[in-house]
C-alpha positions as a Markdown table, in Angstrom:
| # | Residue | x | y | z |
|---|---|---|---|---|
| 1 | Unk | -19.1 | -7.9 | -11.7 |
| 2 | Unk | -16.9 | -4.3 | -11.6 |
| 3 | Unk | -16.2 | -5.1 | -8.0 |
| 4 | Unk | -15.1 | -8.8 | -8.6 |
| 5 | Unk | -12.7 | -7.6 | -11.7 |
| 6 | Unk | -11.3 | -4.4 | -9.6 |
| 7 | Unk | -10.4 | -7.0 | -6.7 |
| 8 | Unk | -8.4 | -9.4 | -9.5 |
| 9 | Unk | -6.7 | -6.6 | -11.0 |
| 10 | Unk | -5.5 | -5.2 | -7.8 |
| 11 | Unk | -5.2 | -7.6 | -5.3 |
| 12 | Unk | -3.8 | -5.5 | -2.2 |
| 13 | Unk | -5.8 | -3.8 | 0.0 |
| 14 | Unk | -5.1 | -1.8 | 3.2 |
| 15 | Unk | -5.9 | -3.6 | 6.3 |
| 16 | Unk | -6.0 | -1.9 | 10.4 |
| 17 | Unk | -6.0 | -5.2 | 11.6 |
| 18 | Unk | -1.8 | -6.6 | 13.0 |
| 19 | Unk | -3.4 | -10.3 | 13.4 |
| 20 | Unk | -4.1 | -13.2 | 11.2 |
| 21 | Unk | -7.4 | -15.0 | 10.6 |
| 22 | Unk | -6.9 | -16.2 | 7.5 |
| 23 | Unk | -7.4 | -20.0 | 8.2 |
| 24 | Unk | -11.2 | -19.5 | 9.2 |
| 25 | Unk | -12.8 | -20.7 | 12.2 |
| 26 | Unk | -11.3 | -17.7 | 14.1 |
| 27 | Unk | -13.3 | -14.2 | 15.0 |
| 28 | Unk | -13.1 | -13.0 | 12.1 |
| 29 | Unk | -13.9 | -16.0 | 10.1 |
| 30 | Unk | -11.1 | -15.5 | 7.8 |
| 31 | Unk | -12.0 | -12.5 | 6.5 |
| 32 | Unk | -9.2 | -10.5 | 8.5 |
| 33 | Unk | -6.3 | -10.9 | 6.8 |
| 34 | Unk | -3.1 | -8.5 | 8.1 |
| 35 | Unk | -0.6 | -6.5 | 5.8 |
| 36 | Unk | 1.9 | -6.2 | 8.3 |
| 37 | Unk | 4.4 | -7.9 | 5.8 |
| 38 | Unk | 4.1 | -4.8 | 3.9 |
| 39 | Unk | 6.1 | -2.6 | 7.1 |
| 40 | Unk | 9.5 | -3.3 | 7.4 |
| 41 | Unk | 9.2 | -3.0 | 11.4 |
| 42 | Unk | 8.8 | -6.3 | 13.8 |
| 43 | Unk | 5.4 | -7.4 | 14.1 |
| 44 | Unk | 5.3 | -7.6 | 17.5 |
| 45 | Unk | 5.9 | -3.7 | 17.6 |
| 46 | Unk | 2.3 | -2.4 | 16.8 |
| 47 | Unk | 0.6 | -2.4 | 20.0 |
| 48 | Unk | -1.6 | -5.3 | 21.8 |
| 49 | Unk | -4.8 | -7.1 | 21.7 |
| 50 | Unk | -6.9 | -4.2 | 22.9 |
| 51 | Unk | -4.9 | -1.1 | 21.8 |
| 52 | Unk | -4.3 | 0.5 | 18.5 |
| 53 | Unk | -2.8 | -1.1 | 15.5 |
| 54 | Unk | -0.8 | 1.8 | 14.5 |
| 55 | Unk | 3.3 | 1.0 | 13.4 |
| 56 | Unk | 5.0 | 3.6 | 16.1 |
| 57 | Unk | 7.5 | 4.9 | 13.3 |
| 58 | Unk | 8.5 | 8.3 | 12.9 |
| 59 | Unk | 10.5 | 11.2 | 14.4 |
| 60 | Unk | 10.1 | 11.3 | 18.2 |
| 61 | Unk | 9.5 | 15.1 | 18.4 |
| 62 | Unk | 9.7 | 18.6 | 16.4 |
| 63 | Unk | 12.1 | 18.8 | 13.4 |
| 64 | Unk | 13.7 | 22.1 | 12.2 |
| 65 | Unk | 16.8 | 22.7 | 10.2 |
| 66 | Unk | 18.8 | 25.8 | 11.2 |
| 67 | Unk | 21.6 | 26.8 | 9.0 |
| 68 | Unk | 25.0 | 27.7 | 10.7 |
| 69 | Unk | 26.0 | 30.7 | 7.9 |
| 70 | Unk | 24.1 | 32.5 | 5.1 |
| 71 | Unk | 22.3 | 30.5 | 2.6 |
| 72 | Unk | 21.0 | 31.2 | -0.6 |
| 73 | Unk | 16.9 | 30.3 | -0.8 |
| 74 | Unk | 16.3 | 31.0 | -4.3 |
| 75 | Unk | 17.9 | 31.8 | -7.2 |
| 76 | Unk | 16.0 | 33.3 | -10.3 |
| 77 | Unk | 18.0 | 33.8 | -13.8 |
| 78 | Unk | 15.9 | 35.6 | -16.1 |
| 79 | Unk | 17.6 | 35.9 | -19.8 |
| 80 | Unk | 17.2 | 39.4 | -21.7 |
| 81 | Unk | 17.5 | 40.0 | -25.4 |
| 82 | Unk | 19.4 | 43.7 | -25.6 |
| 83 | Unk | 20.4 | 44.7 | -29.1 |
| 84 | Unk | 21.4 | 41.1 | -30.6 |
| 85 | Unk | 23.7 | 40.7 | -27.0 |
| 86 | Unk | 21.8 | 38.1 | -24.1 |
| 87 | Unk | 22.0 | 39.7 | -20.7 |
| 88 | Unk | 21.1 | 37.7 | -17.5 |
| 89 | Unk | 19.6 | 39.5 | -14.7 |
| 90 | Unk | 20.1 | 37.5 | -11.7 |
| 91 | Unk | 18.1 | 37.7 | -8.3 |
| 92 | Unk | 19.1 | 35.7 | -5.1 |
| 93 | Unk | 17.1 | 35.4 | -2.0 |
| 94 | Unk | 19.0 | 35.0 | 1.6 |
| 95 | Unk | 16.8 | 33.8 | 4.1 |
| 96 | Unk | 18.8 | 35.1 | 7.3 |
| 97 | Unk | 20.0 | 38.7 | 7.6 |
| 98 | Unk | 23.6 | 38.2 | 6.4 |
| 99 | Unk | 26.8 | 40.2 | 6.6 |
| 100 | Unk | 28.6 | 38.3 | 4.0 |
| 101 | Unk | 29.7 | 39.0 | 0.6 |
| 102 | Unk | 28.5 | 37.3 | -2.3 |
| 103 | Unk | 30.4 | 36.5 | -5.7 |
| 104 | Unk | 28.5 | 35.5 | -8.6 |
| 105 | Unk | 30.3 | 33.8 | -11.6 |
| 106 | Unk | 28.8 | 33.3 | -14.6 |
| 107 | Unk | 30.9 | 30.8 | -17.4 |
| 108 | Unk | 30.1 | 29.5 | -20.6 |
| 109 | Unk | 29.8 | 25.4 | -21.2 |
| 110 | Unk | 33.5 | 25.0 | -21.6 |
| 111 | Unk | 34.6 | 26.6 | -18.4 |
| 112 | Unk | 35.2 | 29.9 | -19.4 |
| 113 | Unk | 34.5 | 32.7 | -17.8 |
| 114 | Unk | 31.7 | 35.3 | -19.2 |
| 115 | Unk | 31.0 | 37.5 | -16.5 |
């Protein structure tokens, strides 16, 4: 009973399979039915009749980002209450050793500048 209601309510499951049997009378009896609609890639791109139905999508080899200057990796503002004035202590991490100079500017909503 659960599983028959579970099934109604959602429909879709997750097939391995890149062929369709879903006429019967086949292999599989009808009871193969693909979800290659689901990959936007052409379905004649996921191997062959013996080999592995896996969708060959993806990057090709290793990935790395490499910044060409200094870059800020984190920023933390941490507000401070000091005798009815706000004070903000601000801490930036640089991820590369860098040699340049930094300029922080703090300004209020309208533009101006506070410190």
């Amino acid at each position: 009973y659960a599983g028959g209601r579970a099934r109604r309510a959602q429909p879709y499951t997750h097939f391995y399979n890149t062929w369709t049997d879903t006429g019967g009378g086949g292999e599989f009896e009808g009871a193969a039915p693909s979800a290659r609609v689901f990959v936007r890639k052409p379905q004649s791109d996921f191997g062959w009749d013996w080999g592995p139905a896996l969708v060959p999508a993806g990057l090709p080899g290793p990935v790395s980002i490499r910044p060409q200057a200094c870059a800020i990796e984190g920023l933390v503002l941490r507000p401070l209450v000091a005798s009815g004035a706000w004070l903000v202590e601000a801490t930036a991490s640089i991820g590369e050793p860098c040699d340049e100079e930094a300029r922080l500017a703090l300004r209020a909503p309208d533009g101006e500048l506070c410190a």
